[in-house]
C-alpha positions in Angstrom: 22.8 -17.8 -9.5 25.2 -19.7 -11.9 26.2 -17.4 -15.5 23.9 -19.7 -17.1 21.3 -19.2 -15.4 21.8 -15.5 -15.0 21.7 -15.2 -19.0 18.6 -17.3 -18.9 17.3 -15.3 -16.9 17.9 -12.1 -18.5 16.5 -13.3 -21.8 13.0 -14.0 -20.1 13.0 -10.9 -18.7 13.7 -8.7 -21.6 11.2 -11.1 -23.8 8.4 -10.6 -20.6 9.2 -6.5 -21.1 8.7 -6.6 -25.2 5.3 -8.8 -24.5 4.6 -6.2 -21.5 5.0 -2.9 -23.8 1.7 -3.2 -25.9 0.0 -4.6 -22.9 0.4 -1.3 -21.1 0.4 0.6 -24.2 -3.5 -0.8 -23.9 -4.2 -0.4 -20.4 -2.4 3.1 -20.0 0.4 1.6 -17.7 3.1 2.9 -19.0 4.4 6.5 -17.7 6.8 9.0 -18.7 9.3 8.2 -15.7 9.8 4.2 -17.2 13.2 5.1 -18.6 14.0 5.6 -15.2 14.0 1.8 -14.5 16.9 1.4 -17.2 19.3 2.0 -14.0 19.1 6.1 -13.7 20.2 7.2 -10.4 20.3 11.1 -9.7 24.3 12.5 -9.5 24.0 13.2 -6.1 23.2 9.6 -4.9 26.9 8.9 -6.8 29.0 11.6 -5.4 27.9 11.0 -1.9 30.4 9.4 0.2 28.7 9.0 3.5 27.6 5.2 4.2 23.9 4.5 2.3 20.9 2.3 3.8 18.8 1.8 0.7 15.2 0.9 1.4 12.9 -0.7 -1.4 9.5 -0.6 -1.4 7.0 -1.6 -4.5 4.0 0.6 -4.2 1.7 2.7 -2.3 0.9 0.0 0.2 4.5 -0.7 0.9 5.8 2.6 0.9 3.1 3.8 3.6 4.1 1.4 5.8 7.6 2.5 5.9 7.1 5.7 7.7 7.9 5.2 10.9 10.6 3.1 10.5 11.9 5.2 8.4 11.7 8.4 10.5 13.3 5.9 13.6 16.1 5.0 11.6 16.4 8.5 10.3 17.2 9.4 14.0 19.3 6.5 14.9 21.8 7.0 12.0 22.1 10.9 10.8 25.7 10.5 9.6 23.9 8.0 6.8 22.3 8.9 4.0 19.2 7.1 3.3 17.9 6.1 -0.3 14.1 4.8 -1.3 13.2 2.9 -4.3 10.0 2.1 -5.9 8.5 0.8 -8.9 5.1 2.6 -9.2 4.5 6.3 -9.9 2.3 6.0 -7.8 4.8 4.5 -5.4 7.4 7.1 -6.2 4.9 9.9 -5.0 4.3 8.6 -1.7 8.2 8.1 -0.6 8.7 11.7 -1.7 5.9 12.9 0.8 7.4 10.9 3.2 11.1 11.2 3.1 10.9 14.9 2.1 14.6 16.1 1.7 16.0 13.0 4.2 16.2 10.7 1.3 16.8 10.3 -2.7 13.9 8.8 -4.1 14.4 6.6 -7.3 13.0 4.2 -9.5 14.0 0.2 -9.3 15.9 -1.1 -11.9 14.7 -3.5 -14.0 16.1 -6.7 -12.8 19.1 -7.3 -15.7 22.4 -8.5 -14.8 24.3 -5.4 -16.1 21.7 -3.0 -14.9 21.5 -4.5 -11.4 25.5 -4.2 -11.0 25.9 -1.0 -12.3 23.2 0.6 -9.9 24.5 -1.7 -7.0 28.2 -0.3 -7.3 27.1 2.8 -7.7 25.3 3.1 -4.8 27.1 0.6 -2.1 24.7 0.6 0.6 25.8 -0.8 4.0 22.2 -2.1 4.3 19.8 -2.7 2.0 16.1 -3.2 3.8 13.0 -4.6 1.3 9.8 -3.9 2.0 7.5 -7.3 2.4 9.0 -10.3 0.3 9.4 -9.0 -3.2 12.5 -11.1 -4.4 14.6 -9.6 -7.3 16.9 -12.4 -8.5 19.8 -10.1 -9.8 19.2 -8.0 -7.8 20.0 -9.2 -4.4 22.4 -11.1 -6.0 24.7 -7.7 -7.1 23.8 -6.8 -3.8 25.2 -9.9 -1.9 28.5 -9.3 -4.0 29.2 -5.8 -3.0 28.9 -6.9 0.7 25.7 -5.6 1.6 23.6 -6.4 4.5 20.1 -7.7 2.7 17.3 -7.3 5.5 13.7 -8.3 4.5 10.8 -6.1 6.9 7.0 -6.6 7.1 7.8 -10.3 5.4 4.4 -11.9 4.2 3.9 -15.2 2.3 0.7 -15.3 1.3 -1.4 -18.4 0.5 -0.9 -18.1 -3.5 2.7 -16.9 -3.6 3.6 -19.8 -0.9 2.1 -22.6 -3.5 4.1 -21.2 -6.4 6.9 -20.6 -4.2 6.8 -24.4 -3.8 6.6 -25.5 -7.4 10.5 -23.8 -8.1 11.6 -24.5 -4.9 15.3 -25.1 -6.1 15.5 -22.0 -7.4 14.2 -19.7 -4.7 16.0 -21.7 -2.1 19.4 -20.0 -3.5 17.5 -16.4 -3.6 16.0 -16.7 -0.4 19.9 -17.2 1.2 20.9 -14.0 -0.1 18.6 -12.5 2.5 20.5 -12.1 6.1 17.1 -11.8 8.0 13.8 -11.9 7.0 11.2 -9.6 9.9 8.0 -11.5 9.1 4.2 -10.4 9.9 3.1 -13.7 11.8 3.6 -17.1 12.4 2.0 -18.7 9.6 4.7 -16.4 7.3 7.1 -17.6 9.5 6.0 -21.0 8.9 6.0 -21.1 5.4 9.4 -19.6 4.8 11.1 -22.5 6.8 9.2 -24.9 4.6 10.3 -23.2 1.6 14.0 -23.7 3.0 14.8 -21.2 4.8 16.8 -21.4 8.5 14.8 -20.7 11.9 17.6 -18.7 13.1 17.3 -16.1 9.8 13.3 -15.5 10.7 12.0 -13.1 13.0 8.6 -12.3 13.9 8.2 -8.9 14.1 4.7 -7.9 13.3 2.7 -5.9 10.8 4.3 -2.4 10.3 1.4 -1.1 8.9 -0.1 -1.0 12.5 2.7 1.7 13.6 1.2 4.5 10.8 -0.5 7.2 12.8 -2.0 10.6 11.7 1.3 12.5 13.2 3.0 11.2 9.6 0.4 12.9 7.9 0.9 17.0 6.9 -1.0 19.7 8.9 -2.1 21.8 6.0 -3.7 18.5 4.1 -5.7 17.8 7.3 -7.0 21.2 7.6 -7.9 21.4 4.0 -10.0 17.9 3.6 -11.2 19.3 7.1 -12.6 22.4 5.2 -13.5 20.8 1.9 -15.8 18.2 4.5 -17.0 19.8 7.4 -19.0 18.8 9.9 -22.6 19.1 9.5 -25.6 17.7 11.8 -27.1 14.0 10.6 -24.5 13.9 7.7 -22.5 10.9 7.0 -19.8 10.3 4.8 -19.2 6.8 3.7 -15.9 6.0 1.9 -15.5 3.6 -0.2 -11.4 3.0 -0.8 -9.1 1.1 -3.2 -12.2 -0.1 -5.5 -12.2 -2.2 -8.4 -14.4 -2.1 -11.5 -16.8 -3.0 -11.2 -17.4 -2.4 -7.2 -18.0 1.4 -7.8 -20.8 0.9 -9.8 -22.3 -1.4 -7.5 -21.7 1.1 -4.2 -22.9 3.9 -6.3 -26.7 1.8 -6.5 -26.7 1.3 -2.6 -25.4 5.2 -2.7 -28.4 5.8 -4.3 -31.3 3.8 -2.8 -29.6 5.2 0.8 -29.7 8.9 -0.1 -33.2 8.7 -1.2 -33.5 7.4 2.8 -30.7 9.9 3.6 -30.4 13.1 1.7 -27.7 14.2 3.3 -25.6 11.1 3.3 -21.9 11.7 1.1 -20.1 9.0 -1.2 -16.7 9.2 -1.6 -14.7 7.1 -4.1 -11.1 6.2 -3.8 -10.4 3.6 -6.7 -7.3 1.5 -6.1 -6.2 3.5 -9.3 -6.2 7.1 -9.3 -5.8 6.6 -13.2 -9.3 4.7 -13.3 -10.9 8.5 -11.8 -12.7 9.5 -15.1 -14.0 6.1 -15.4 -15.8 6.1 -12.1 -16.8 9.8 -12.8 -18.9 8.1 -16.2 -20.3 5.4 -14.3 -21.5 8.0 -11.8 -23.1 10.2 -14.5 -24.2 7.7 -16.5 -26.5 6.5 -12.9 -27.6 10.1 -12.6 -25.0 11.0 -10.1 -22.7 14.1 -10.4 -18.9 13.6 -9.8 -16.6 15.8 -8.4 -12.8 15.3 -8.6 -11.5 16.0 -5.2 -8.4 17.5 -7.1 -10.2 20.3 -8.7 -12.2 20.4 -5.1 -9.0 21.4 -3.7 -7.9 23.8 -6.2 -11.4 25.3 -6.0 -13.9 24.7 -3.4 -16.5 26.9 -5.5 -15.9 23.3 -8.3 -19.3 22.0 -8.9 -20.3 20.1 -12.1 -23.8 21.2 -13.7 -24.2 17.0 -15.8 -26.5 16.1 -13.0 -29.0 16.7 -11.2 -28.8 14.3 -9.2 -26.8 13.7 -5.6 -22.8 14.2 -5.6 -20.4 11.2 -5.8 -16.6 12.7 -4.5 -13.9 10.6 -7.1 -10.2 10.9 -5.0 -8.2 11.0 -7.9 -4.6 11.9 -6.1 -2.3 9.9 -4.6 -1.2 9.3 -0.8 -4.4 11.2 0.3 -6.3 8.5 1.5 -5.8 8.8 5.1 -6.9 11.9 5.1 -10.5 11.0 3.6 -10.4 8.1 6.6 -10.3 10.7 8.4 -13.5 12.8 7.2 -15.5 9.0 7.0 -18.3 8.3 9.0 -17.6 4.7 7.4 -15.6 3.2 5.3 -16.3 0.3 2.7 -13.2 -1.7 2.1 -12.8 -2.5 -1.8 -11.3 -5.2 -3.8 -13.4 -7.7 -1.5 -16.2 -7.7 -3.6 -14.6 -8.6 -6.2 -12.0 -11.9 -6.1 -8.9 -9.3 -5.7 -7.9 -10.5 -2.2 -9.4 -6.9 -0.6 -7.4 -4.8 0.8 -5.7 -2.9 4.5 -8.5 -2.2 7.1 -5.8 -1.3 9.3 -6.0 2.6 8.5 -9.6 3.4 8.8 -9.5 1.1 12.2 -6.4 3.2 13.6 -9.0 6.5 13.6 -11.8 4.8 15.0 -14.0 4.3 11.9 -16.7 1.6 11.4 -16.1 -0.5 8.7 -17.3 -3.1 6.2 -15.5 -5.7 3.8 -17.2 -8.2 1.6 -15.9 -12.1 1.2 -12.9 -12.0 -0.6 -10.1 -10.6 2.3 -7.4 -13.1 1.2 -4.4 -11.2 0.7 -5.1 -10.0 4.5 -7.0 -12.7 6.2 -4.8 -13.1 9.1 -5.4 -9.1 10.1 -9.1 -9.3 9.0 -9.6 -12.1 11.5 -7.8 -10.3 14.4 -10.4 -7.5 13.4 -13.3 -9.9 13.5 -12.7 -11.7 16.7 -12.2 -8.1 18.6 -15.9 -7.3 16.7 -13.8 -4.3 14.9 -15.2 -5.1 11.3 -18.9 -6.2 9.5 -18.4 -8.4 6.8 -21.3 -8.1 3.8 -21.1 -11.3 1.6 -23.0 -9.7 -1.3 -24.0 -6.2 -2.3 -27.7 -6.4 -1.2 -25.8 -7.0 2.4 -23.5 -4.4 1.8 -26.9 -2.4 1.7 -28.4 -3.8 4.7 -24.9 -3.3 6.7 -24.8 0.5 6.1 -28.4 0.6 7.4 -27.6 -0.8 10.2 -24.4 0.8 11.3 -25.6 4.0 10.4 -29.1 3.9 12.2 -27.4 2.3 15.1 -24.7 5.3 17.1 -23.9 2.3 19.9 -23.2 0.1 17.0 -21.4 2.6 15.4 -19.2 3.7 18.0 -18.4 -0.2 18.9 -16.9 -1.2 16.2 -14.5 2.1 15.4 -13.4 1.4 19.1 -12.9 -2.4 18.7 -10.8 -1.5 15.6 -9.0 1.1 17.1 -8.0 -1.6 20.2 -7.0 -4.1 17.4 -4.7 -1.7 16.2 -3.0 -0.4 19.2 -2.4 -3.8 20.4 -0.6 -4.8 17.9 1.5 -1.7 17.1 5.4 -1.9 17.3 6.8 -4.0 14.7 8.7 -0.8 13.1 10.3 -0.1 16.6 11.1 -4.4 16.8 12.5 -3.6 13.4 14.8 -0.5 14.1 16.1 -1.8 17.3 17.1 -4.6 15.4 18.8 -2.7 12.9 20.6 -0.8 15.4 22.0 -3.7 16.8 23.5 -5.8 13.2 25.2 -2.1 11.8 26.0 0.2 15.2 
């Protein structure tokens, strides 16, 4: 970008961040680690002289779906040292648990010209890999001036960003040639980007990395423990509902309790899309008679029981990164953010172990894996709550039905697995 422009730039951005303050002030968004995001790296990431690939990946979503390529490109290049930034706590906790010790995890600058160059001299990676298509101006412009190889994975357009995308075309057309190569999810992404400017020859179409995550990136010990705190018991089902939205929880938590007046042995467990939103969900729950237990004191206690109801037991995950692990324990699983216009969310986890499950109408943000899901007859869609209701019925009073669809997911999946191995390979070949 021009110096005018870059001040322009700058200025909207620091007016956006004094606007954003009371906004998360009011919505409990901002966390103690923000000052982070004013270009803090750790002294280590400094004094380290070996060559640096520096991976960037928003939030949970995108940081899950970097595990394997990030374990395959841990193996290709030892002699490296490897760097993940995020932008969400929540974000941040996930690239710990999956880096470990084999990377520095750190927050994303905020995208200002001085910030941006400091951090980017700092660190000099040889490659710098982003996660999806999440395009920082300054950023990738500091970066294209220290020499960097910019390298855009699990690329995704989606229908709404492609239309605004459109409207500033001018602008992003200069942004988008900062990127070497973009690894898209499909051919409609692939699509788009040329019509937003960008050259055939810098798009490849790699796939959906979020097919490649597989239980051997989760730990042993958290298996074994969910595996204790839910164990199996004869005619028991455990439906999870993951990533909710208000107000889908209190809407599941009704069907909960029609089907456990059927069922007294059937389990709810509620994952909301944020962990922060737990004791929310816990006072919807006790306010409808049900009594919630925080699967973090579970864990820390398995004697935990709450004495506010009477009534049956709605589980509240309330941690971070431990979804999978829930998938795991599910007899079902009720996609959220679908019942509500949020755009839903991943059914590819749940489907990769085998589980039934159900989505309502809004899958837009994913509609391109949801309808590989429906044409393999690996997914129910409900297109209200009342058929939400009449879906669980079914699935659950049906064991052919049941065991149909987790298959048919599971097939989905492991057809379409390999993109992170596309994506390392590739890799290998641009930096040796």
């Amino acid at each position: 970008m021009s110096l005018l422009v870059n001040i322009l730039y700058d200025i909207v951005c620091v007016l956006l961040s004094l606007f954003y303050i009371p906004y998360a002030l009011f919505r409990k968004k901002l966390h103690r680690d923000l000052w982070r995001r004013l270009g803090y790296l750790p002294g280590t990431v400094v004094a380290d002289r070996r060559k640096k690939i520096w991976i960037h990946s928003c939030s949970v979503g995108e940081t899950k779906s970097i595990g394997t390529l990030f374990t395959l490109l841990k193996g290709a290049f030892p002699d490296r040292a490897f760097l993940i930034s995020t932008i969400t706590p929540t974000g941040n906790t996930v690239a710990r648990e999956i880096a470990g010790e084999a990377a520095t995890v750190f927050y994303l600058p905020i995208d200002l010209f001085v910030l941006t160059e400091r951090v980017v001299r700092s660190i000099k990676p040889e490659l710098f890999i982003l996660v999806e298509t999440e395009l920082w101006p300054n950023l990738l412009g500091s970066l294209r001036r220290s020499g960097s190889r910019i390298i855009a994975v699990n690329g995704r357009i989606s229908k709404k960003s492609f239309a605004g995308y459109r409207l500033v075309r001018f602008l992003f057309k200069r942004i988008f040639s900062y990127v070497d190569t973009f690894c898209v999810q499909s051919a409609t992404d692939k699509e788009r980007l040329k019509n937003l400017g960008v050259s055939e020859s810098s798009i490849m179409m790699t796939g959906n990395m979020k097919f490649d995550m597989t239980l051997s990136l989760l730990s042993e010990d958290k298996r074994r423990l969910f595996q204790t705190l839910f164990p199996p018991a004869a005619n028991r089902h455990i439906i999870v509902a993951a990533s909710t939205h208000f107000p889908e929880e209190g809407q599941i938590m009704k069907v909960y309790k029609k089907l456990q007046e059927e069922r007294p042995s059937l389990v709810l467990c509620i994952a909301p899309r944020h962990p922060e939103r737990a004791a929310d969900v816990a006072r919807q729950g006790r306010e409808m008679g049900l009594g919630p237990l925080f699967i973090s004191r579970l864990k820390q206690d398995p004697a935990y029981y709450t004495e506010e109801s009477d009534g049956p037991r709605v589980y509240i995950l309330d941690s971070v990164g431990e979804l999978m692990y829930l998938y795991e324990m599910a007899s079902l699983v009720i996609i959220g953010g679908s019942f509500v216009p949020c755009g839903g969310h991943n059914p590819i986890e749940p489907g990769s172990l085998e589980k039934p499950v159900i989505v309502g109408p809004h899958m837009e943000n994913f509609r391109d894996i949801f309808e590989l899901f429906m044409q393999c007859g690996g997914i129910r869609q409900a297109q209200t709550i009342a058929d939400l209701e009449m879906e669980i019925r079914h699935i659950l009073g049906n064991a052919l039905l049941k065991d149909s669809l987790g298959k048919n997911a599971s097939r989905v999946v492991r057809a379409n697995r390999g993109a992170s191995y596309r994506i390392a390979s590739f890799i290998g070949e641009k930096i040796g």
